[in-house]
C-alpha positions as CSV (number, residue, x, y, z in Angstrom):
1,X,-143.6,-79.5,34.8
2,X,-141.8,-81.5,37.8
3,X,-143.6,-81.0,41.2
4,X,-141.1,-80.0,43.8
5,X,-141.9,-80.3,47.4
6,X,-140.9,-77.1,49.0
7,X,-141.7,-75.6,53.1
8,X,-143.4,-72.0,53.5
9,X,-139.9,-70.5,52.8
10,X,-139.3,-71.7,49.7
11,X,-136.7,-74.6,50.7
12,X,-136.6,-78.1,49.5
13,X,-138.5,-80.5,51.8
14,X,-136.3,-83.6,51.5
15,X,-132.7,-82.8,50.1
16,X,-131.9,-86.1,48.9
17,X,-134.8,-84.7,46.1
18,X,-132.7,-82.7,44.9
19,X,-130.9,-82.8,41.1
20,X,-129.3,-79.9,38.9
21,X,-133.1,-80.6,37.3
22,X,-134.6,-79.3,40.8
23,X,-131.4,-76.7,41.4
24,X,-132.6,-74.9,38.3
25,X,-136.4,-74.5,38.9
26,X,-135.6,-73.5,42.1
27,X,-132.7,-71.0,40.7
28,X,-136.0,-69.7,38.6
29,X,-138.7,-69.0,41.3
30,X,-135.7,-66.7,43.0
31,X,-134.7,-65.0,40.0
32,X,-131.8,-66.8,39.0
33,X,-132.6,-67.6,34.9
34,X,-129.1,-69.2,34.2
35,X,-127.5,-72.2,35.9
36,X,-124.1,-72.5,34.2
37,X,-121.3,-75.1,35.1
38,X,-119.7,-72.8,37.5
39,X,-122.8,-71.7,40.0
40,X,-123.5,-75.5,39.8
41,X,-120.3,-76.0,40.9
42,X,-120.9,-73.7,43.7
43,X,-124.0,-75.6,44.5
44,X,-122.4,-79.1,44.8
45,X,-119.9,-78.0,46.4
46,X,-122.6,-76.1,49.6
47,X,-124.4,-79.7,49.4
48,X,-121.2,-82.0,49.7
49,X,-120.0,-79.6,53.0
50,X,-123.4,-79.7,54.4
51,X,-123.4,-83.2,54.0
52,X,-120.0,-83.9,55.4
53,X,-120.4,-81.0,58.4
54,X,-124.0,-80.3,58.5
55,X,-123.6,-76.9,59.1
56,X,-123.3,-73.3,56.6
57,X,-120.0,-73.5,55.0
58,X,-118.1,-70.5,55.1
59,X,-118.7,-68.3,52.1
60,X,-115.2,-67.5,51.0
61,X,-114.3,-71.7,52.1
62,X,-116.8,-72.6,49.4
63,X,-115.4,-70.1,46.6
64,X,-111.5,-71.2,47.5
65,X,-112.7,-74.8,47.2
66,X,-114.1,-74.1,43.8
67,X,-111.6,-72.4,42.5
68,X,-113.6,-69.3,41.7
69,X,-113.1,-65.3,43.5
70,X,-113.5,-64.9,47.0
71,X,-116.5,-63.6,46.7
72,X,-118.2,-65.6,44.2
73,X,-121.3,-67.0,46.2
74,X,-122.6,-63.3,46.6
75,X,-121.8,-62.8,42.5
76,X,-123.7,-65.4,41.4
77,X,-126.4,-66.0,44.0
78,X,-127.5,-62.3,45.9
79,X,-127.1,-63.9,49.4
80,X,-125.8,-67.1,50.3
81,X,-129.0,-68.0,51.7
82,X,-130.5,-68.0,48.2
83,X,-127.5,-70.5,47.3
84,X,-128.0,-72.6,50.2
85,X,-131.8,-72.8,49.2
86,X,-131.1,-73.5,45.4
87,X,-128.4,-76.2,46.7
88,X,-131.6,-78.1,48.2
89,X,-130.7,-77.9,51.4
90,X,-132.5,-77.6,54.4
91,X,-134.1,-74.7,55.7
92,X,-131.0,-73.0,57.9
93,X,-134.0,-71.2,60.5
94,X,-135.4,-67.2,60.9
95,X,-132.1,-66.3,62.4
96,X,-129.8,-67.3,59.0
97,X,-132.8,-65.9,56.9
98,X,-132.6,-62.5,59.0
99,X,-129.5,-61.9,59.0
100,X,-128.7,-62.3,55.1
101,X,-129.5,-58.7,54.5
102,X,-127.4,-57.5,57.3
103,X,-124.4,-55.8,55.9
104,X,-121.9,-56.3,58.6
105,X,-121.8,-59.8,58.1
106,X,-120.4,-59.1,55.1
107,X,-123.7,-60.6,52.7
């Protein structure tokens, strides 16, 4: 079995780590048993903004962009923060992770 280097939370240390190799034992430990092409698309997609912007894409930005229902994030991940997390990417900080519960944000 790979090692993967993850913080307290649960989020890849170093993001340049990760591969759809790493997405998928990550997608396990929250849950998530099946990484098919479109979740992975999802994935890359969360990575390739982050890189670009280096900030959260918008949830219904990332579904438009990958062609897939507005609310596909939330469908095929819980809460975007378990997406963000399985994408590799860094830890987004106690407020993101407390808010991802909070229904009027929409999660």
């Amino acid at each position: 079995m790979m090692k993967i280097n993850v913080d307290s939370d649960g989020f890849l240390v170093n993001s340049a780590d990760w591969t759809e190799e790493v997405a998928r034992v990550l997608a396990a430990r929250e849950g998530i048993a099946d990484l098919p092409e479109h979740r992975i698309d999802i994935l890359k997609f969360m990575r390739e903004y982050y890189l670009k912007h280096k900030f959260f894409p918008i949830v219904r930005y990332v579904c438009k962009n990958v062609h897939q229902p507005k609310n596909c994030v939330t469908e095929q991940f819980v809460d975007p923060v378990t997406a963000w997390k399985i994408a590799g990417l860094p830890n987004p900080g106690e407020e993101v992770i407390m808010f991802k519960g909070w229904e009027p944000l929409g999660y």
